[in-house]
N, C-alpha and C positions, 0 to 999 in steps of 0.2 A: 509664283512657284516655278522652278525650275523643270528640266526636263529630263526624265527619268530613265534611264540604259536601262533597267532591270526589267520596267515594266513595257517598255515599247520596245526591245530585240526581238530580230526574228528569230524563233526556236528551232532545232536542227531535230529532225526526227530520226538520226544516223545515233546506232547503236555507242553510249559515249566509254571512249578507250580501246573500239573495237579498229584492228586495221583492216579497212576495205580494198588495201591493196592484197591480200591474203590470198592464196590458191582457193576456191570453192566455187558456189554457184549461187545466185542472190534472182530473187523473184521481184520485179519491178511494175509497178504500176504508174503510168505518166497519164496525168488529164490534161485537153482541152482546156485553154484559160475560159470560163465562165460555160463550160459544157457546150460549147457550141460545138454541133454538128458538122463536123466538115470534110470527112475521113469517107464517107458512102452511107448506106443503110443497112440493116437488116432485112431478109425476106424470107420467111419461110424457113427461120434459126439457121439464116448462112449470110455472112456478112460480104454483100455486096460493094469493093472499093468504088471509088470514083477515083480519077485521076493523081489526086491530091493523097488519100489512101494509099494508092502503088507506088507513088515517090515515097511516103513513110516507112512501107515495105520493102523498097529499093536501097536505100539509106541502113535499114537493119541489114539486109544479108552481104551489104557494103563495109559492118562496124571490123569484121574482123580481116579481111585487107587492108583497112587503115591502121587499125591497132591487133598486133600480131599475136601481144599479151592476155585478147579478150576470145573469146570466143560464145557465138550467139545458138539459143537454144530453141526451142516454143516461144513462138510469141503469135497476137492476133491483135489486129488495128481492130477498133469500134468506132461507131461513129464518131466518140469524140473522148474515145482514150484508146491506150491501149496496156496488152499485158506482153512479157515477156521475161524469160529468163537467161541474164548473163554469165559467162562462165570464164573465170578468171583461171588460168592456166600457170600464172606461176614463174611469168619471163623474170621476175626479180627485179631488181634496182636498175636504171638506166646508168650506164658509166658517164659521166661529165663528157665535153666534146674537146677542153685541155687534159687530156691524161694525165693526170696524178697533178698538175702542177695549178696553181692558181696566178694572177697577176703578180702578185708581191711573193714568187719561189713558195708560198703554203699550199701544202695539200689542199686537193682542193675535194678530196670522197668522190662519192656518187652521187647524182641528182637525187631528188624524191621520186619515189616509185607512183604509179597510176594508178587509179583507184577508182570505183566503183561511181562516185559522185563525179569526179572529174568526165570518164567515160561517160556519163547519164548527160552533162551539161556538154558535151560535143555533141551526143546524137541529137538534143534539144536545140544545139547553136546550125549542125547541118541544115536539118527536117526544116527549122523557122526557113533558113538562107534559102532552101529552093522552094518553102511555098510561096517567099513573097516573089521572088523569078513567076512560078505559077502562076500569083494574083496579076501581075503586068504583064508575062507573055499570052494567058489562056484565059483568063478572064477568072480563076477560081474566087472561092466566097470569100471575102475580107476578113478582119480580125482584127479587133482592135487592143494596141497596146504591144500585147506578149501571145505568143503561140500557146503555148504551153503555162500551165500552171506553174508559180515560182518554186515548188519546193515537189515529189516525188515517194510514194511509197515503196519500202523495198523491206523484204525477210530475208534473214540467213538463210538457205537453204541446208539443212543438218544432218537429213539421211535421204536413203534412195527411196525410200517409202513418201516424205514429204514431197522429194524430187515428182514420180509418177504423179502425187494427187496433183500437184501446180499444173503438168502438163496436162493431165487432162483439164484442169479448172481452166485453164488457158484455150484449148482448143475445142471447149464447149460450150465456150462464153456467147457465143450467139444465138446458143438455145434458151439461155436465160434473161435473153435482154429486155423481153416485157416484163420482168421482175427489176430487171436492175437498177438500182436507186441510183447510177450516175446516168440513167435514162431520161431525160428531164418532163417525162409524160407519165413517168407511176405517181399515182397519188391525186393524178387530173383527171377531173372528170369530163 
């Protein structure tokens, strides 16, 4: 028996036909590949970083210098995710770097615009490149394989009433962490 694209593809959990390059504001969730703790702790419903946490930190309030077109909202590292909400402003299509002309005199348009997933796997490709610097210059915790979980949850963000509950949900996330099922001790006794 052969081998089957339909049933072994990895599934995209992105909205299908929706353009994520679009003006709005999108609610993200990134985990830890296999929940490992690596970001700090909890104490007392306030999330304490470690080192490795404030470069995760550093790196978000860094996204919107690098990309001019994003801009960054609430967000809060967990031990071993975190949440945040991004906010795409609307710069539009990037112009190609040969103005209107392609090698063979054809038009050559506009690039493809930026988008939501491309933005999520840079902050993903940054965060990895300088925890492993972290693990060889400072001695941080290991990780094996991949930093982050291969795929991301995100919501459209739709009105300003959804916009409020995210941030609060966002910056009250450390009060709920002995409930929360990406906690890897609920349910242990």
């Amino acid at each position: 028996m052969g081998f089957d694209w339909h049933l072994h593809r990895k599934r995209s959990l992105r909205l299908t036909g929706y353009d994520y390059s679009r003006p709005g504001a999108y609610f993200v969730t990134l985990c830890v590949k296999d929940r490992q703790c690596l970001f700090g702790d909890v104490a007392d419903g306030k999330m304490v970083l470690n080192e490795a946490g404030g470069m995760v930190q550093t790196v978000w309030n860094e996204m919107p210098d690098f990309y001019p077109e994003f801009r960054t909202d609430a967000f809060i590292i967990m031990p071993n995710h975190a949440h945040g909400i991004f906010v795409v402003v609307g710069a539009g299509p990037r112009a190609c770097p040969r103005l209107g002309q392609h090698l063979d005199g054809q038009p050559q348009g506009v690039a493809p615009t930026f988008g939501l997933p491309a933005l999520v796997n840079r902050f993903k490709s940054m965060t990895t490149h300088r925890y492993i610097e972290g693990v060889k210059k400072s001695g941080w915790l290991t990780f094996q394989g991949k930093l982050w979980q291969r795929n991301y949850f995100e919501h459209i963000i739709r009105n300003k009433g959804e916009w409020h509950y995210l941030r609060r949900y966002i910056l009250t996330n450390p009060q709920r962490w002995p409930e929360d099922p990406l906690n890897g001790t609920v349910g242990k006794s």
